[in-house]
N, C-alpha and C positions, 0 to 999 in steps of 0.2 A: 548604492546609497544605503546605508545605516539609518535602521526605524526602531526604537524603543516601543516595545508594548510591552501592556501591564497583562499578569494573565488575569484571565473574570474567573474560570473555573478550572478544577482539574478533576478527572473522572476515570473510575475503573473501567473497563471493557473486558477484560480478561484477568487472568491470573500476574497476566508478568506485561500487559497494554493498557498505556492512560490513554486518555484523551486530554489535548491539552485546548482551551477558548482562548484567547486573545483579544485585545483591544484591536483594531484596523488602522493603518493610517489614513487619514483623505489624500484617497486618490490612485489607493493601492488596487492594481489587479493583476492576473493573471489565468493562464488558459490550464482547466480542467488536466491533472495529471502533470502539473510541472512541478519546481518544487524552489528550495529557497535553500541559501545557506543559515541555519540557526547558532546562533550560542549563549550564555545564560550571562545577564549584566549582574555579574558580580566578581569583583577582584579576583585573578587568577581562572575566572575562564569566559573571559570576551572575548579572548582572540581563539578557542577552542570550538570551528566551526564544523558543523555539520550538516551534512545536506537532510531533509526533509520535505515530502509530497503535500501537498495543502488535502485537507480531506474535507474543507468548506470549500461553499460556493462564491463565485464574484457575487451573487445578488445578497450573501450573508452578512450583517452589518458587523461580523466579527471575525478570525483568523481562526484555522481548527485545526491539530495536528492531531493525528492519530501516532502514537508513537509506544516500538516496544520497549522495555527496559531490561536493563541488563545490569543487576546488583553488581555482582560479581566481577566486571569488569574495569572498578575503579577510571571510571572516564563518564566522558557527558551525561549518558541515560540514568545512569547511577545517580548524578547529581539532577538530573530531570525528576527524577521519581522522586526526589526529595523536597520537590517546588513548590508553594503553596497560592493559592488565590492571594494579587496584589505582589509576587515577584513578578520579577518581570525579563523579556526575554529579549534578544537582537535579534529582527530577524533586516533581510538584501534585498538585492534582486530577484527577480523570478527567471527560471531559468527551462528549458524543455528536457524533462526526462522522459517522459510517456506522451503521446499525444494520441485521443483517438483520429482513425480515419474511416473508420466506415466498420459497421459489424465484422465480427470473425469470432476467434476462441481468444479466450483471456486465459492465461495462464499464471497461479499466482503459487507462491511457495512461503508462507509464514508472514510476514510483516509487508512482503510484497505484493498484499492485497491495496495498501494504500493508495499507490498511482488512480487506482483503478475504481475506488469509491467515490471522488471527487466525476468521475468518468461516468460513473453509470449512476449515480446522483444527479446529475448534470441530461444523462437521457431521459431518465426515469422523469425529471420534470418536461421534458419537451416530449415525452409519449414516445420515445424512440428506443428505450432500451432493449425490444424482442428482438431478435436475431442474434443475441450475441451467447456465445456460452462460456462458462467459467469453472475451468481447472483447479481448485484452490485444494494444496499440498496442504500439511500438518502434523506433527507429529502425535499428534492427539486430540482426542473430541474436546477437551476442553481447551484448546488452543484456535481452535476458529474465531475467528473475529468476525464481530457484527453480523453472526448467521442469521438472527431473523431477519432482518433486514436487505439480506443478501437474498435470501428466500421471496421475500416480499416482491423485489425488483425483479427476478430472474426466476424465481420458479422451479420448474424440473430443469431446468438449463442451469440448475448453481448446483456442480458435480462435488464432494468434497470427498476428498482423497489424506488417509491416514496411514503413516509410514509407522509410527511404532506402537500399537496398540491393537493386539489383536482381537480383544472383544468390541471391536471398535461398532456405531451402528451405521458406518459409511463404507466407502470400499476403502479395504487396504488391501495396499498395493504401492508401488512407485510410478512416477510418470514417465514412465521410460520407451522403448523403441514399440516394445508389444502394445504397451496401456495407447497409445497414441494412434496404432494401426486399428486398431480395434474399437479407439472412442472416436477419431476424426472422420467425418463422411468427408469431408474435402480440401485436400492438402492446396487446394488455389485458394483458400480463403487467407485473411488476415490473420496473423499471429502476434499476439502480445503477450511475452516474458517478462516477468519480474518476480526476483527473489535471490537468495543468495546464491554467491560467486557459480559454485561448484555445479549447482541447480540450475542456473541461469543457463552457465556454456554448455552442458551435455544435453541441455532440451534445446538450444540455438542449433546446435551440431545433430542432432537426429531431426529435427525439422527440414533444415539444408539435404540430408543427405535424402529424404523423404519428398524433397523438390517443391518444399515452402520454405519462406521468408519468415523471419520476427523482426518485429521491435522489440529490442531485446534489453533490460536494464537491468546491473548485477546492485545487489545492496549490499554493503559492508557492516559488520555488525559494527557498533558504535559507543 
């Protein structure tokens, strides 16, 4: 089903990540970490859908996308970053892409933090967020998202990992077969992957081969 909302606000996070608010429908929910097909009500791209993580809560009286942009790309994000308070946006169904099941490692790679802030937003209110830890990839320190905040909920448990920047003040490095033998105390824990394609299969694929499991979700850029 097809639900028209108006946005309320639109907000920087990063360099190249808005946040987008939302009106809500009555009656709309859905479970922490799933996401929705979005597209922008305006001639020529209603039918241009894309999938997108909720990074609000059901208790929020409003829709919240954490979403990255991608000028250059001539497609949706490009015309997302151009939205202003009072356009308005299609969002669906709700659908499961991420679901928590129980503490483990989180593993995020760039925009693939989203699943996961609706997730540990959602513990952080019920007092359950300790036990989990969080891998979050980057290409650079100022590409993290919502690090205070991630800091805030998770503590010395939010690891953040920079791939192209070498004065960087986090570890750089990649999350590959070493970084994982060496940061994992226990491969029978829960694994949660998200991020893109390339990132997603080769940490699925050394996890397997290491004798853990993921939930594992590839994001396409957009």
């Amino acid at each position: 089903m097809d639900h028209i909302v108006r946005i309320q606000s639109v907000g920087n996070v990063t360099h190249n990540v808005k946040r987008f608010r939302t009106d809500k429908p009555s009656g709309y929910s859905f479970t922490p970490g799933h996401a929705t097909e979005v597209s922008i009500n305006k001639e020529g791209w209603k039918d241009e859908k894309r999938p997108f993580t909720f990074t609000s809560l059901n208790q929020d009286p409003f829709l919240e996308f954490t979403i990255k942009i991608y000028p250059d790309h001539n497609g949706v994000t490009e015309q997302l970053g151009k939205l202003q308070p009072g356009d308005e946006l299609i969002v669906r169904d709700t659908w499961g892409a991420i679901e928590y099941k129980g503490p483990g490692y989180i593993i995020a790679g760039g925009a693939g933090i989203t699943p996961y802030l609706a997730i540990l937003r959602e513990l952080q209110r019920e007092g359950e967020v300790k036990n989990n830890t969080l891998f979050f990839a980057n290409k650079t320190d100022k590409d993290i998202i919502l690090q205070d905040e991630l800091d805030a909920m998770l503590g010395e448990n939010a690891k953040y990992i920079i791939t192209d920047q070498e004065d960087t003040d986090y570890i750089n490095a990649y999350i590959d077969k070493d970084f994982l033998i060496n940061n994992v105390e226990d491969f029978d824990s829960r694994f949660y992957v998200c991020g893109p394609p390339e990132m997603t299969k080769q940490i699925s694929e050394i996890l397997n081969e290491l004798g853990a499991s993921s939930n594992a979700v590839q994001l396409d850029d957009q």
